[in-house]
TORPA-628785 format. One record per atom (N, C-alpha, C): x negated, y, z. Coordinates in steps of 0.02 Angstrom, whole numbers, plus 50000, padded with zeros to 5 digits. Example, Ala and Ser with C-alpha at 12.3 -4.5 7.8 and 13.67 -1.06 7.14 Angstrom:
49340, 49716, 50390
49385, 49775, 50390
49340, 49835, 50390
49358, 49888, 50354
49316, 49947, 50357
49355, 50002, 50394
//
This chain:
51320, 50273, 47327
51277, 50307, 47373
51308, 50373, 47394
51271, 50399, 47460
51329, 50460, 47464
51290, 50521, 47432
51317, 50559, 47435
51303, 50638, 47391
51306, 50686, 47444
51294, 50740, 47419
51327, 50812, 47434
51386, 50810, 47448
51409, 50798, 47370
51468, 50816, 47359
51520, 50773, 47404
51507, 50731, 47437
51550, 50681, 47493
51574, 50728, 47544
51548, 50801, 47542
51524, 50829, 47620
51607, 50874, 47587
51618, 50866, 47545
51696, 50906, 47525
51753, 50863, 47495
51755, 50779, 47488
51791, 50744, 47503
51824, 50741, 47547
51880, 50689, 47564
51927, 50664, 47624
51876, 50651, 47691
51850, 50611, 47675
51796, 50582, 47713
51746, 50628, 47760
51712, 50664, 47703
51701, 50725, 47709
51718, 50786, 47776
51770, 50802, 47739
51819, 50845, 47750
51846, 50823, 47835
51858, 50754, 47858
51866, 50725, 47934
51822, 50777, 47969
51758, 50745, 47952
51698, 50786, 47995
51737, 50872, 48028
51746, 50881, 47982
51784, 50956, 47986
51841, 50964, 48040
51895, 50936, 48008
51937, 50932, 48048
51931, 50912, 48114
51876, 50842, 48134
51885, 50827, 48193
51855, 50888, 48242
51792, 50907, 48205
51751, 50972, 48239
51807, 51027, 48270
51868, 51031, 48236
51914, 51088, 48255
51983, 51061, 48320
51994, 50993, 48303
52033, 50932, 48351
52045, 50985, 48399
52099, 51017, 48436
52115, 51034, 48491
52103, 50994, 48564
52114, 50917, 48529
52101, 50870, 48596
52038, 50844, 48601
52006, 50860, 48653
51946, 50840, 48657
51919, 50757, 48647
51963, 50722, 48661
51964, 50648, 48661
51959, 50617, 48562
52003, 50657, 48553
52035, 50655, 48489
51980, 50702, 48422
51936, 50722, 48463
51878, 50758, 48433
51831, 50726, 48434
51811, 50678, 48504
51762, 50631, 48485
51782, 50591, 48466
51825, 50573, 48436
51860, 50493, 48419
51843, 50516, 48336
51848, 50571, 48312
51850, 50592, 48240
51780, 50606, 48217
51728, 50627, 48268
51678, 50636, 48240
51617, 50579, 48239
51652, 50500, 48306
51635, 50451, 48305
51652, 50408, 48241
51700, 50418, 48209
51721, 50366, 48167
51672, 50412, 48099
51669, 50469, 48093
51622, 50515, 48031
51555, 50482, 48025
51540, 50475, 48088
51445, 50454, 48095
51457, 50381, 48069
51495, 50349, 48113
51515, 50268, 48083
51496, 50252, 48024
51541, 50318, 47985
51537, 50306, 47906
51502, 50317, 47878
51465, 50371, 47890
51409, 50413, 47837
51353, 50338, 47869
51349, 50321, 47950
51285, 50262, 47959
51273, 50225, 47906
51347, 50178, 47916
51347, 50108, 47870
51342, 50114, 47783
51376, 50198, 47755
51335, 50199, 47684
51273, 50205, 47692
51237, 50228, 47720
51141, 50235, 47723
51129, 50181, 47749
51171, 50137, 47810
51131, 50084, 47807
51114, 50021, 47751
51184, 50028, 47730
51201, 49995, 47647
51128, 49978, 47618
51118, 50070, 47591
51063, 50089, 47568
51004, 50050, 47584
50972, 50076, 47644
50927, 50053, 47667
50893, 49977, 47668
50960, 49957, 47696
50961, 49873, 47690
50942, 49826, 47622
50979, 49866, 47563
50982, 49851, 47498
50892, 49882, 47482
50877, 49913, 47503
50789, 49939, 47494
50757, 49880, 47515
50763, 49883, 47591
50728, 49812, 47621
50720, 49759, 47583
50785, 49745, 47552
50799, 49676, 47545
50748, 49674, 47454
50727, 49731, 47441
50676, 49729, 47361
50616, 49736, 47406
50603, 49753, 47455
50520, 49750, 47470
50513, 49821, 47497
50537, 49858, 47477
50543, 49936, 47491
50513, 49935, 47574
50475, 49973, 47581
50467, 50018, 47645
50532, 50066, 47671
50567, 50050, 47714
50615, 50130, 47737
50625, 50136, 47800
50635, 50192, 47812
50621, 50231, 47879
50712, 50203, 47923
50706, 50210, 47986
50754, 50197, 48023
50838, 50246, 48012
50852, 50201, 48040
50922, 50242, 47999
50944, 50313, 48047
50922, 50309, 48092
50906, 50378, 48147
50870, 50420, 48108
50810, 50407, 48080
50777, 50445, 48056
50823, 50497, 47991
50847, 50448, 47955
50887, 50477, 47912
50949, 50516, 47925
50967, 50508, 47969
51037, 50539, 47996
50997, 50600, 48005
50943, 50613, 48052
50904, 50686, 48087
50867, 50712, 48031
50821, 50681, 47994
50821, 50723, 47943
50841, 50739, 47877
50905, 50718, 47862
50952, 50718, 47806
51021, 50731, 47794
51035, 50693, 47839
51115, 50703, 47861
51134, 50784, 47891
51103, 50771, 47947
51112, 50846, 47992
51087, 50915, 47968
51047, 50905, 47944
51032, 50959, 47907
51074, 50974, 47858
51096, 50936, 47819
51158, 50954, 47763
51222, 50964, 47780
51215, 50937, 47815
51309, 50955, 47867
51302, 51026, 47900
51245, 51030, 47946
51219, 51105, 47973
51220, 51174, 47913
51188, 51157, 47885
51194, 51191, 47805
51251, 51218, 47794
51303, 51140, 47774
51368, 51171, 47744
51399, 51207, 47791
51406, 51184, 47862
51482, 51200, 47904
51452, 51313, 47889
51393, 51319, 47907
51358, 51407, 47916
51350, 51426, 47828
51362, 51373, 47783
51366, 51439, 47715
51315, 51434, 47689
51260, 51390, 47715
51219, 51428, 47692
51176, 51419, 47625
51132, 51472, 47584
51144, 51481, 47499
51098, 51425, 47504
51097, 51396, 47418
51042, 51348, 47386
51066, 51269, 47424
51112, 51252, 47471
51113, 51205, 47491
51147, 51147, 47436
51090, 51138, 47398
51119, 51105, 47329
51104, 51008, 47333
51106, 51016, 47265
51081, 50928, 47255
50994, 50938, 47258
50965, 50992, 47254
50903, 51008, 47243
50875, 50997, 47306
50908, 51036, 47359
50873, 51039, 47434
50897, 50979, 47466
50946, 50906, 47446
50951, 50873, 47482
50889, 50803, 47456
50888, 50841, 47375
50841, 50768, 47369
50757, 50796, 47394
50742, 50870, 47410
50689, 50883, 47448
50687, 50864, 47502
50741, 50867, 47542
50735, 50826, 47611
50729, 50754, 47615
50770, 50717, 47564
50743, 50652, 47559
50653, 50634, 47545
50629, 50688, 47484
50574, 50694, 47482
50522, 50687, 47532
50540, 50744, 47585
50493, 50749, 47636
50518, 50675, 47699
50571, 50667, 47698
50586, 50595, 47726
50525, 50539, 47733
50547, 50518, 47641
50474, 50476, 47636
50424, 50485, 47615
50402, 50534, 47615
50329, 50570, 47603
50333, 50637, 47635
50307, 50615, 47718
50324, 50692, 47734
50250, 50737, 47724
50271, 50794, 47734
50220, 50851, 47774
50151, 50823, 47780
50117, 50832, 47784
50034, 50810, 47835
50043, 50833, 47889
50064, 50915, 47911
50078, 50939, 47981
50156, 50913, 48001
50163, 50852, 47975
50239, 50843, 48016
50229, 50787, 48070
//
C-alpha cells in the first residue's frame, strides 16, 4: 500500500522532478505517468476492498482528498505532515465531517 513515506522514494521523488522539467511536454509526460502510478496503487486498494464487500469511495475522490493534500503539504514544508495527518484524512474520507 502506499505511505507517506513513498512521497520521498524514486517514485516519489519523479513527482518532483517532473514539477521542475524545463520542457513543458516533458513535464506533463512526468507528472502523467506520477498520477498513473500513485491511481493504479489506490486503485489496487480499492478494488481489493470491493472485492471483500467493503463500501469505497471513487478513486477521484481519493486522489482530492488524500493524495493532494499530502503532496501539497510536502512540496510547502509544511509541520505535522505525518503518518498521523494522513491516516486523519483517510479518516475523514470514509467518515467524513457532518458539515462536509
Amino acid at each position: 500500500m502506499w505511505t507517506l513515506a513513498d512521497l520521498s522514494r524514486p517514485g516519489g521523488v519523479a513527482f518532483f522532478r517532473a514539477e521542475v522539467a524545463p520542457d513543458v511536454d516533458e513535464r506533463r509526460a512526468g507528472l502523467r505517468e506520477c498520477l498513473e502510478r500513485v491511481s493504479s496503487r489506490f486503485q489496487a486498494a480499492l478494488d481489493a476492498a470491493a472485492q471483500r464487500g467493503e463500501e469505497t469511495p471513487a478513486l477521484g475522490r481519493v486522489l482530492d482528498r488524500v493524495v493532494a493534500p499530502l503532496y501539497f503539504r510536502v512540496v510547502f514544508s509544511v509541520p505535522e505532515t505525518d503518518e498521523d495527518y494522513a491516516r486523519g484524512l483517510v479518516a475523514d474520507l470514509c467518515d467524513p465531517p457532518a458539515n462536509d
